[in-house]
N, C-alpha and C positions, 0 to 999 in steps of 0.2 A: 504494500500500500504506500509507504512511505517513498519508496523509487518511483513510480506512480506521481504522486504528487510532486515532488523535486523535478522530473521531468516536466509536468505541466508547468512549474513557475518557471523552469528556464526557458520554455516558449511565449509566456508571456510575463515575463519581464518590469516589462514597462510600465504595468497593469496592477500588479502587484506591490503593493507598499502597505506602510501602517497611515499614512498621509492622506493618498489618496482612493478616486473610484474608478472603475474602469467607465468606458461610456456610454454601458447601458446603468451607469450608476449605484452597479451591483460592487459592495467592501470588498477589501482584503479579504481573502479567506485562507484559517490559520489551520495546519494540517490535525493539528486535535480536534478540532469541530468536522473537519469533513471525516474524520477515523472517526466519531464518534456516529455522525449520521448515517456515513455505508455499516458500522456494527450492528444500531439500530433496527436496517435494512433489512440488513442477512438475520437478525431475530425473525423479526415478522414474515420475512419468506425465505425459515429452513436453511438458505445458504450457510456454509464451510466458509471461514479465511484460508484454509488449504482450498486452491480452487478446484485441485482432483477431487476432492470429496463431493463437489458436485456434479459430478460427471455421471449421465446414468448409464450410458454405453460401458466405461468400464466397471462399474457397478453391477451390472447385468453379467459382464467377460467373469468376474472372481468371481460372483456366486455360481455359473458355471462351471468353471475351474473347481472350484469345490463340491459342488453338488453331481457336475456331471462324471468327473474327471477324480474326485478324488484328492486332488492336489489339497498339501498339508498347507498351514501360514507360509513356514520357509521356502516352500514352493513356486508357493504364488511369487513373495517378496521376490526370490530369482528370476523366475518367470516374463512377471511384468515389469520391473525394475522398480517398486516401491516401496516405501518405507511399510514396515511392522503394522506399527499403527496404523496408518493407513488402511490395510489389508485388514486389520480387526474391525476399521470403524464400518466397511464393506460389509466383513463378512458378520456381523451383527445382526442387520436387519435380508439378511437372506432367507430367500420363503425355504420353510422346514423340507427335507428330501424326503420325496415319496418311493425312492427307488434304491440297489444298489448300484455303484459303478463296476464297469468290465473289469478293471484294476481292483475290485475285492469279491468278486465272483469267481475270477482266477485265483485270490489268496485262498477263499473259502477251499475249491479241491485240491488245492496242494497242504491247506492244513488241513483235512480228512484224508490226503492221501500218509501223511505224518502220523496218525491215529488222536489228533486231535477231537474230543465232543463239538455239537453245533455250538455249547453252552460257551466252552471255551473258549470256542474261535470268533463269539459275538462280543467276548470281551478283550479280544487282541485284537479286533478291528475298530471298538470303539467307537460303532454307528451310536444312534439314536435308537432307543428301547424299541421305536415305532416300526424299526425294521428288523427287527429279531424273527417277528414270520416270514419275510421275505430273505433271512437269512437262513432259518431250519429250509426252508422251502426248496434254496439252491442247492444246500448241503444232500438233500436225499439225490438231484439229480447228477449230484458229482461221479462219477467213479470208481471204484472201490479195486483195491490188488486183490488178489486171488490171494487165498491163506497161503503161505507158505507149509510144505510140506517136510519134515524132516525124514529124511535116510532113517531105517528103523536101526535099534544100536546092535554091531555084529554078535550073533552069537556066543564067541567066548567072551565076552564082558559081560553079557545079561547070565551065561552060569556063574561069572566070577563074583558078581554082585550078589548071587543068591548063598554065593557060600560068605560073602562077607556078612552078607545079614545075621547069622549065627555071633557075630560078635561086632558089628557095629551098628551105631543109630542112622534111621534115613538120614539125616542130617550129614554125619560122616561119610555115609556114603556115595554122596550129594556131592561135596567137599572134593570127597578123593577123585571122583569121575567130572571134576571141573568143566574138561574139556568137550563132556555133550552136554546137551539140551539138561537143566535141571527136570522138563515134566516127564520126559522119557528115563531117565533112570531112578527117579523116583515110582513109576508105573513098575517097569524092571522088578524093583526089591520091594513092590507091593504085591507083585504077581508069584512072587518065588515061594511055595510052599512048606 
């Protein structure tokens, strides 16, 4: 505002004094009064002294960016080149998301492909409670690995384990046979008679 002003009096100059009027006989006018009138202004119609803030084209771009897209604050800030603030006083008044984005529809089957819950994974995405059905919802049509099968364990170990049972605890025997699967050699020295 203030470069604003200083540029207007260096254009008119001559106009400007404590002395005199100009020649529609309008005063000096002292840059506090006109800061105070454009403040007044921008009270009564909603206007930012940031003039991005009034902008509703990029207004509309970051609640997209967020809504459509996902994009975090830091994001945006990189994104669009603005300040923090900024981007918060934006993304504020952004209408509430009715949907998820591609970018957490993707994280959802990769974290059930991890054996993450829907539960879990609606609180590492950190939506909006409102979207938790549209989050279970994605989560069933994700895809699922096939169980893993284990190799059954070779014969002489499942006798060995039955003669270790005579003097050790499942536990131990659990222990000592590290190297497989603990639910197959625990089956092993539950089956051993």
């Amino acid at each position: 505002m203030s470069s604003l002003f200083n540029s207007a009096i260096t254009l008119f100059k001559k106009f400007n004094s404590d002395s005199c009027k100009n020649d529609a006989g309008v005063p000096y006018t002292y840059f506090e009064d006109v800061n105070a009138t454009v403040s007044k202004m921008m009270v009564n119609q909603s206007y930012q002294a940031d003039c991005i803030l009034n902008n509703n084209k990029t207004k509309r771009r970051i609640c997209s960016l967020k809504n459509d897209f996902g994009y975090t604050e830091d994001e945006i800030v990189a994104s669009e080149n603005l300040k923090l603030e900024q981007v918060r006083y934006f993304i504020k008044d952004c209408p509430e998301r009715i949907d998820l984005t591609n970018k957490e529809k993707t994280q959802i089957c990769d974290l059930k492909l991890e054996g993450l819950s829907v539960k879990t994974i609606a609180n590492v995405l950190k939506t909006p409670d409102s979207l938790f059905p549209k989050i279970e919802a994605h989560y069933n049509t994700c895809p699922t690995l096939p169980p893993t099968t284990q190799p059954p364990l070779p014969s002489t170990v499942e006798t060995k384990i039955c003669k270790l049972k005579a003097i050790m605890s499942v536990e131990e025997v659990i222990e000592f046979y590290s190297e497989y699967p603990k639910e197959q050699v625990k089956a092993a020295y539950q089956s051993c008679s």
